[in-house]
N, C-alpha and C positions, 0 to 999 in steps of 0.2 A: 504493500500500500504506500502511495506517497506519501511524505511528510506534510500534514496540516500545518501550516503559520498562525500565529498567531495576528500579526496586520502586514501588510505590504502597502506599499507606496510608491507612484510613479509620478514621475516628472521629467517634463523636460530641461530642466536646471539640476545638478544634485550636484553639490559640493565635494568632489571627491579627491582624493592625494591634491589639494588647493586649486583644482581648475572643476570650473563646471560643466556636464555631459550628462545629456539624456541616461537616465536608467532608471531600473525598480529595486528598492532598497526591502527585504525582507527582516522581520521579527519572530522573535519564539522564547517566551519566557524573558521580558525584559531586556536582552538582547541581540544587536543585529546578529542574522545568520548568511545571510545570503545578499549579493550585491550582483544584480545581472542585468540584460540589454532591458529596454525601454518596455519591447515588445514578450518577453517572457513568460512564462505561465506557471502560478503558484495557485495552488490549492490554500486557501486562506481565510479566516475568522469574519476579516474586513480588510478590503481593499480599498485605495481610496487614489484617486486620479487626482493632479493638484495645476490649475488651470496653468492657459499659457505666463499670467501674468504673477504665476509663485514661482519660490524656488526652496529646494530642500536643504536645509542646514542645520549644522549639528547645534544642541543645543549652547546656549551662551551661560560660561563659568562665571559666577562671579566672586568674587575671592575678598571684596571690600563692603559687608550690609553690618549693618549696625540694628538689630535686631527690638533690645533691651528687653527682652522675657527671660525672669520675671523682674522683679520689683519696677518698672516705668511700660507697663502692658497698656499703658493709656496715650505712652509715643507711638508705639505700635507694638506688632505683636508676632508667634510664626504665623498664628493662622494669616493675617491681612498682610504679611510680608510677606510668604511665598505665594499667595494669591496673586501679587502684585507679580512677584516675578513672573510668575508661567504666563501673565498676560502681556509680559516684555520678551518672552522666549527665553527669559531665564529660567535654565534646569536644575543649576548646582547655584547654591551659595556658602559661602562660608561666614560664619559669624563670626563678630568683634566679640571681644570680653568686656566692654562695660558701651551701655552706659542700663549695663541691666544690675539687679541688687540682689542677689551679691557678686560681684564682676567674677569672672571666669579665671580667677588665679588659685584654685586647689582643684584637689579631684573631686571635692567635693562637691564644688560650684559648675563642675561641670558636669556631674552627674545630675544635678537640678537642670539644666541648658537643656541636656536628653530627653531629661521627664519633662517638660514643658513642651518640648519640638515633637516630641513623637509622635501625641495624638490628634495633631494642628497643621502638617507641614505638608503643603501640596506641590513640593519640589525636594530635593535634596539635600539637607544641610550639613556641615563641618561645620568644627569650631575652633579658634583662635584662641588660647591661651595670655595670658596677661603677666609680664615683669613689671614688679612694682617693689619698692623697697621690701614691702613685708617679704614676698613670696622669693627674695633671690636666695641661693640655697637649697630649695624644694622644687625646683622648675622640672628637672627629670620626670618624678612621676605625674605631674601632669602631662607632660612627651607620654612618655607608659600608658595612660589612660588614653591616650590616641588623640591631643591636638593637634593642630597642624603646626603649631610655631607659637613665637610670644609676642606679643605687641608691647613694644613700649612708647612711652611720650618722654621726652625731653625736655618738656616744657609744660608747665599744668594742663592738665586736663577736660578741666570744665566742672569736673567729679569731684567731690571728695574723696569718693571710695577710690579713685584707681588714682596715685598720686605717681608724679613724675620719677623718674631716674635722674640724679646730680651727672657729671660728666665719671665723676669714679669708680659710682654705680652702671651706668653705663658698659664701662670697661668689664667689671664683674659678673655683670649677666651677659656679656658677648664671650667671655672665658669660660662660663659656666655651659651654657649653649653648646660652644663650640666643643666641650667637652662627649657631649652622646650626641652629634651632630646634626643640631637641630636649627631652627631656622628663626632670625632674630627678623622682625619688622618694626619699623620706627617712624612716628610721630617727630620729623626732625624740623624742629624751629628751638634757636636758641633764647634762654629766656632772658639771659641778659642782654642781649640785642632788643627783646620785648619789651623788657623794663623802663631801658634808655627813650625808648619810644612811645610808651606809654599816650593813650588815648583819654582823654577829658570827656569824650561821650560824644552825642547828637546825632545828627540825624545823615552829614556829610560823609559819601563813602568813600571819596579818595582821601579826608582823613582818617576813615576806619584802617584800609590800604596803607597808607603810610605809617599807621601803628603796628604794622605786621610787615616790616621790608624783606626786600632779598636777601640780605643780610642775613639776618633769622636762619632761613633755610642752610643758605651758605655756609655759617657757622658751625649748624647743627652736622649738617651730612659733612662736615671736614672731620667731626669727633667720629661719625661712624664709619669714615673711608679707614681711617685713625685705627679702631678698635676693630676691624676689619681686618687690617694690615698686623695688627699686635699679637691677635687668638688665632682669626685664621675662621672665624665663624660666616657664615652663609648669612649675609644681610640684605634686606629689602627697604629702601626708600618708599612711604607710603605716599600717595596726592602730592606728586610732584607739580607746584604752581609755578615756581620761578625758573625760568631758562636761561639764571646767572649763572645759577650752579650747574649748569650742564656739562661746561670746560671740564672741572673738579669730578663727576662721575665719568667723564670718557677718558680721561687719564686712570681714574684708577682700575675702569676694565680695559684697559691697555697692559696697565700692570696685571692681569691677571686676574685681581682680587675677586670674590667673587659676591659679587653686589650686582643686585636687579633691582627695575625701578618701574613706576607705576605713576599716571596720571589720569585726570579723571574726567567725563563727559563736562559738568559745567565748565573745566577751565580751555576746553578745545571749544566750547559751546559758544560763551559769553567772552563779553571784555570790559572794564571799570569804565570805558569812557560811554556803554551804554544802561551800566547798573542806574537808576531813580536815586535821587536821594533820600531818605526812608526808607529801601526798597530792603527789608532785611528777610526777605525772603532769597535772597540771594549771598546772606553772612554766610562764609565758611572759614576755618583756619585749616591753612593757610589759603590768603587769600585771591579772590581771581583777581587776575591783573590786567594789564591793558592789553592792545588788540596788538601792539606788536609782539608782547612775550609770547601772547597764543600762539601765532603765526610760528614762531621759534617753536613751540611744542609738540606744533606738526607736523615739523620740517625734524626733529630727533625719535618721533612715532615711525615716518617714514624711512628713517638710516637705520633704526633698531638700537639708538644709543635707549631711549623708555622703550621698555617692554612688553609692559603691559597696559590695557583700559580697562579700569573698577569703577564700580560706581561711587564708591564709599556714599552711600544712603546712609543718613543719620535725620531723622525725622526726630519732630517734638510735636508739642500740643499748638494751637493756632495761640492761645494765649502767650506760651515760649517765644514763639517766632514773630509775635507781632508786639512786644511786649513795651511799653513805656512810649507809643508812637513814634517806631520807627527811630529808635536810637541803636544804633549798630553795637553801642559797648556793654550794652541789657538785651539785648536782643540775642538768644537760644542758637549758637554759631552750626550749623550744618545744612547741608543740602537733600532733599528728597527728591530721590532720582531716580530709585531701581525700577519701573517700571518702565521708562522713556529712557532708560539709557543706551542702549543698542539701537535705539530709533533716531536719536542725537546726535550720538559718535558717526552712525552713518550716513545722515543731512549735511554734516561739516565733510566727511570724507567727501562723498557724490559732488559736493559743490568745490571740491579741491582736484578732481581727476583720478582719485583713489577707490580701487574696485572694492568690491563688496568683500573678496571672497579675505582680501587686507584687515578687512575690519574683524573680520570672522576671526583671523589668526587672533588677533591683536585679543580680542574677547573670550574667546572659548579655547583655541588651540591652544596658546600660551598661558594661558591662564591654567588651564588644565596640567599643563606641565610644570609649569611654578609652584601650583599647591602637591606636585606627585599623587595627580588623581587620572591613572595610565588608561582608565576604562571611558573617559571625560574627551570631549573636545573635538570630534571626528566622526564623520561618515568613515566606518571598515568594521568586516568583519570580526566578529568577540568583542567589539566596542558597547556601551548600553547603549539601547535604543532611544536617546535622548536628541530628538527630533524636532525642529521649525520649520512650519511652513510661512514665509517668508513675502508677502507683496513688497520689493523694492523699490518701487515708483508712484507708489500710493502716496499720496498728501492727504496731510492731515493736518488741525488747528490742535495742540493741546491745551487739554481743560484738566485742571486738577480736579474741581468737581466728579469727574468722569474716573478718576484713579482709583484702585484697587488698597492704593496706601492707607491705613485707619485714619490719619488727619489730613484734607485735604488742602496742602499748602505745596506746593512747588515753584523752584524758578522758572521751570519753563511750562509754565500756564501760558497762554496765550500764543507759545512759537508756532512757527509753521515748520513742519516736520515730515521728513519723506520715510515710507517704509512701517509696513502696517504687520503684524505678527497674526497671522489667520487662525490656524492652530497649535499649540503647541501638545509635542508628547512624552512623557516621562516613561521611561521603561516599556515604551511602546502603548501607553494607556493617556488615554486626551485629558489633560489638566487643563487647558483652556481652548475656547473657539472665540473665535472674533463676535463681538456683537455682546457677550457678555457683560452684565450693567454691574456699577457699585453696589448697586443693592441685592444681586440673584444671590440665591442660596447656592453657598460652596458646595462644591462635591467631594464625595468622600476623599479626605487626604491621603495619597499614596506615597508622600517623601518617604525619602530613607535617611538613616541617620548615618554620618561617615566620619571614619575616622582617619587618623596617618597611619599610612602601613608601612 
């Protein structure tokens, strides 16, 4: 008897070894089994034909969400944050360690992460680990208990609960790390730089911007090229804004070191000389800067000196983000992106000459390989069946109203935006279809919980 599939899927686009080609991609148990011509015949559960104007792509990693379940389930949450993703063709996320209570720095907290994700998650989540003075010394078993890495700040938080690394501490949890070879990511903005700069408040955002210069970052990623160079640990630069410090990371992956770098939809998205003043729905640290440094962020996306595109989503309540009228130094600093953000990154791409299948790498392939999630990231056989189907030429107005996120604030409400996610599949099973409203009732969550292997 032939083998039954579980879904198969035809297109005449499919994302396959990075070029696109007519074919039918088969499923069985969660993952792809079979990759054949266009015209092939599989005996199958559901098949499904995806018009001229889609295209098949693997599903998009995202390795930067700020979750905060439990204790701030009223920023958001898993359920309304992987909702959010599979309606952005996000498959995988991984989650930050705070700005949930109690942040993600023992096994313990992260075993609370598990039990809240697992019967809420309608996509895939990891989680991030957190160095913070308490927890340097005990980082390993958190590694053991399957984080993917540790996140530090360099500079406050926002938190009280997750407080920053000094430059010595720093050094100590990059030795520590590097010890059972594990993977350091950093919040790098220097706080003495911040200090000297210091913001008086209001409502002006290229005062907000100038209270957070290039500097900052420069400073910070020199201690971490710094303790990189010293231990020998595996570092990641998180939401790289400034294109000063690009020199300083392409010398030290020249040296060898081994340092990756990441930047984010709003700073290719946006530029300060079009942020409102009041406009703090578009606060983030570090902050977006003008339309020339963008340009430069593009132009190091395209060389491959940044590696990767995350969203880093960090939502709050409308209160948070709107709080004191638009005063940028009261005002809840984060960006609410993970649902628009593969629709973002590939509106700036399209309108730069940059294919699709770039952005893809940029999002899913490499990201997938950055967090060593080997089954992630790819149309191929034995890969999961973590599937988008893909309108790239669809325009659309974005409304936050219309978002999947539990507080409806975003910067890019109102952009014009090309590239519409039709349906998306996890393990071969439809977590979202297009047309689905903020209000429908979710279907059953089929995430998985993942850990580092």
């Amino acid at each position: 008897m032939a083998e039954r599939y579980d879904l198969v899927v035809r297109a005449e686009r499919v994302l396959i070894d990075g070029e696109f080609r007519p074919a039918t991609v088969a499923t069985a148990d969660g993952v792809i089994v079979a990759i054949a011509d266009l015209d092939a015949s599989f005996d199958a559960a559901e098949t499904v034909t995806l018009p001229d104007d889609q295209v098949l792509i693997p599903g998009i990693v995202d390795t930067h969400v700020h979750v905060n379940e439990p204790g701030r389930t009223d920023w958001e949450g898993f359920a309304s944050a992987t909702r959010a993703a599979a309606a952005g063709g996000v498959t995988t996320i991984i989650d930050m360690p705070l700005n949930s209570i109690p942040p993600t720095t023992t096994v313990e907290a992260l075993e609370l992460k598990r039990e809240a994700a697992a019967p809420q998650a309608s996509v895939d989540v990891g989680f991030w680990g957190g160095a913070i003075p308490s927890s340097l010394g005990s980082l390993k078993a958190v590694h053991d208990a399957g984080a993917f890495g540790f996140k530090a700040f360099l500079s406050p938080s926002g938190v009280d609960e997750f407080p920053h690394l000094e430059t010595e501490q720093l050094f100590a949890a990059a030795l520590e790390i590097a010890e059972f070879g594990g993977l350091l990511i950093v919040h790098a903005e220097d706080p003495a730089v911040l200090e000297k700069s210091e913001s008086h408040g209001g409502t002006d955002y290229l005062d907000f911007v100038s209270s957070r210069p290039d500097l900052a970052e420069e400073d910070a990623i020199a201690h971490v090229i710094e303790a990189v160079r010293s231990t020998g640990v595996r570092a990641h630069i998180l939401h790289l804004s400034s294109a000063r410090a690009l020199p300083q990371i392409e010398a030290a992956k020249a040296e060898g070191l081994p340092i990756t770098v990441e930047t984010c939809p709003h700073y290719l998205s946006f530029s300060a000389e079009g942020i409102p003043d009041g406009g703090t729905q578009f606060k983030c640290c570090p902050p977006i800067r003008d339309a020339g440094n963008r340009e430069l962020l593009w132009q190091a996306l395209e060389s491959g000196l940044i590696d990767i595109v995350a969203s880093d989503h960090s939502p709050s309540t409308k209160e948070l983000k709107f709080a004191h009228g638009g005063d940028f130094e009261l005002a809840w600093g984060g960006i609410s992106g993970l649902q628009l953000s593969f629709s973002a990154v590939w509106t700036g791409a399209k309108a730069r000459g940059i294919a699709l299948e770039t952005v893809v790498e940029w999002m899913s392939a490499k990201t997938a390989r950055f967090a060593g999630l080997s089954q992630k990231g790819r149309i191929e056989v034995g890969a999961d069946a973590d599937l988008v189907a893909f309108a790239p030429d669809a325009a659309f107005t974005a409304s936050a109203d219309a978002l999947l996120h539990k507080n409806k604030v975003s910067a890019f409400d109102g952009s014009e935006l090309t590239g519409l996610v039709a349906v998306t599949w996890l393990a071969g099973v439809p977590v979202y279809t297009s047309g689905e409203s903020a209000d429908a009732p979710a279907s059953t969550p089929t995430g998985r919980l993942l850990a580092r292997v």
